[in-house]
C-alpha positions as CSV (number, residue, x, y, z in Angstrom):
1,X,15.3,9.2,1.7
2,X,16.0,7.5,4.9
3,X,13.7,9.5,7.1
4,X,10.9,9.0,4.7
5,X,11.7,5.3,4.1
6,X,11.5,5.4,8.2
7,X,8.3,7.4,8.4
8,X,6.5,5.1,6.0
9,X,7.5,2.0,8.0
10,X,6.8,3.6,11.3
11,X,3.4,4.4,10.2
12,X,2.3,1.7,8.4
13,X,3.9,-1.2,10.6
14,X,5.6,0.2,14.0
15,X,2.6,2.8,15.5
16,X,-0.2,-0.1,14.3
17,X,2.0,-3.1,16.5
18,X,3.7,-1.3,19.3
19,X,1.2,1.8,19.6
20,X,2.5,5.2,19.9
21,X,5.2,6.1,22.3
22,X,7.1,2.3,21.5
23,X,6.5,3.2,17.8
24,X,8.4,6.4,17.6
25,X,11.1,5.3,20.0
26,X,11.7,2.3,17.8
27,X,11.1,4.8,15.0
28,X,13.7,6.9,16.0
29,X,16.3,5.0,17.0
30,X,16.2,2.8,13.9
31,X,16.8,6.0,11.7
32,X,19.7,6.8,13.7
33,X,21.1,3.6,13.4
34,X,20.4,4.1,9.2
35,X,22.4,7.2,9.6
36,X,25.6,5.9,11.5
37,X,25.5,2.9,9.1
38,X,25.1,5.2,6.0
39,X,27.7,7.6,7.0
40,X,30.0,5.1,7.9
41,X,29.5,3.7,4.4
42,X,29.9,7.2,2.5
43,X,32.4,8.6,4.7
44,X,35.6,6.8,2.1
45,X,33.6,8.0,-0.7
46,X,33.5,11.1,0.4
47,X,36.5,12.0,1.4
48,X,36.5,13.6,4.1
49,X,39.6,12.4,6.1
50,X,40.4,15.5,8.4
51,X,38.3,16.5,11.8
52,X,37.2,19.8,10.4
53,X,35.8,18.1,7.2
54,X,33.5,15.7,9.0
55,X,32.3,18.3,11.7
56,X,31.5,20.4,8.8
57,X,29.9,17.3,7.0
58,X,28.0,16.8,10.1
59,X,26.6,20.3,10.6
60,X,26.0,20.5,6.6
61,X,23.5,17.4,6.7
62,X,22.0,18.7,10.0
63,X,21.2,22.2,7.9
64,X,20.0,20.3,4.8
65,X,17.8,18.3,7.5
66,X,16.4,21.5,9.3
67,X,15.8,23.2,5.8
68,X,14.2,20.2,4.7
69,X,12.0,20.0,7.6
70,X,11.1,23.4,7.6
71,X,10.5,23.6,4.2
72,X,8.4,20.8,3.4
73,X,6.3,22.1,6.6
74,X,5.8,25.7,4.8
75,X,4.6,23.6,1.4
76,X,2.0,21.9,3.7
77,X,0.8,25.1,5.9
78,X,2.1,23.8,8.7
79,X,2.4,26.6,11.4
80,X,6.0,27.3,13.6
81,X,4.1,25.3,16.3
82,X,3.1,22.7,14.4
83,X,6.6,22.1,13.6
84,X,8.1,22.5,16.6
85,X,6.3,20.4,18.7
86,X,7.9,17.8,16.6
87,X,11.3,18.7,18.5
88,X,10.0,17.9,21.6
89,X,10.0,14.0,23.0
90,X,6.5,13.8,23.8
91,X,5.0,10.3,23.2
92,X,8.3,8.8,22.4
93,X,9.7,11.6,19.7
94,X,13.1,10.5,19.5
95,X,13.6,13.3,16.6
96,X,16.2,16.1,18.4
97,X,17.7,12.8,18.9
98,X,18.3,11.9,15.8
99,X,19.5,15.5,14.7
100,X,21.8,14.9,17.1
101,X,23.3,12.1,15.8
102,X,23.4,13.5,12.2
103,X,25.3,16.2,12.9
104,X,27.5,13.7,15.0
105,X,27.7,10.6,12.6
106,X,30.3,11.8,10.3
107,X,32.8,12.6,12.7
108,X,32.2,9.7,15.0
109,X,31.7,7.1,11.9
110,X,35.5,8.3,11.0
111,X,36.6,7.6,14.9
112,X,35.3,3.9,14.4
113,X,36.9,3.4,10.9
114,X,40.0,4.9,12.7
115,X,40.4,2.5,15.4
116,X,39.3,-0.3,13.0
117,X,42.0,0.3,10.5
């Protein structure tokens, strides 16, 4: 929901003011701040207290992610290039970034709530 919450306002508002390579940065770096700020949010709810739980949080929304992706891409006929050259950073594509980060947010949300605490 996030990611197409994101999409919708970087194409109807960032891409039309800032153009395309600020768009998608701006794009891209606001959904990985929704992620961080959604997993630190979760992460009590969810339970997951121990290192090995949030890594395998982590890597378990990076696979929902990449099946989503890829999924949704076969639905529309998309082609493997087609979809790949959307892990690329050309014109600003912040989007292995933000994988990145998903896999990553869980385990370093918990670090923050750690030193917090």
């Amino acid at each position: 929901m996030l990611a197409i919450s994101n999409g919708v306002l970087r194409e109807s508002v960032l891409l039309p003011t800032l153009g395309l390579p600020s768009g998608m940065i701006v794009s891209g770096l606001v959904l990985c701040a929704l992620i961080l700020i959604v997993s630190y949010l979760a992460l009590p709810w969810l339970a997951v207290h121990k290192r090995k739980q949030q890594w395998a949080l982590g890597l378990f929304w990076l696979f929902l992610t990449l099946g989503f992706e890829f999924s949704f891409a076969a639905l529309q006929g998309q082609s493997l290039v087609e979809v790949l050259a959307a892990y690329t950073f050309t014109d600003g594509n912040l989007w292995p970034v933000v994988l990145v980060v998903t896999a990553l947010a869980p385990r370093l949300m918990a670090r923050l709530r750690e030193r917090r605490e």
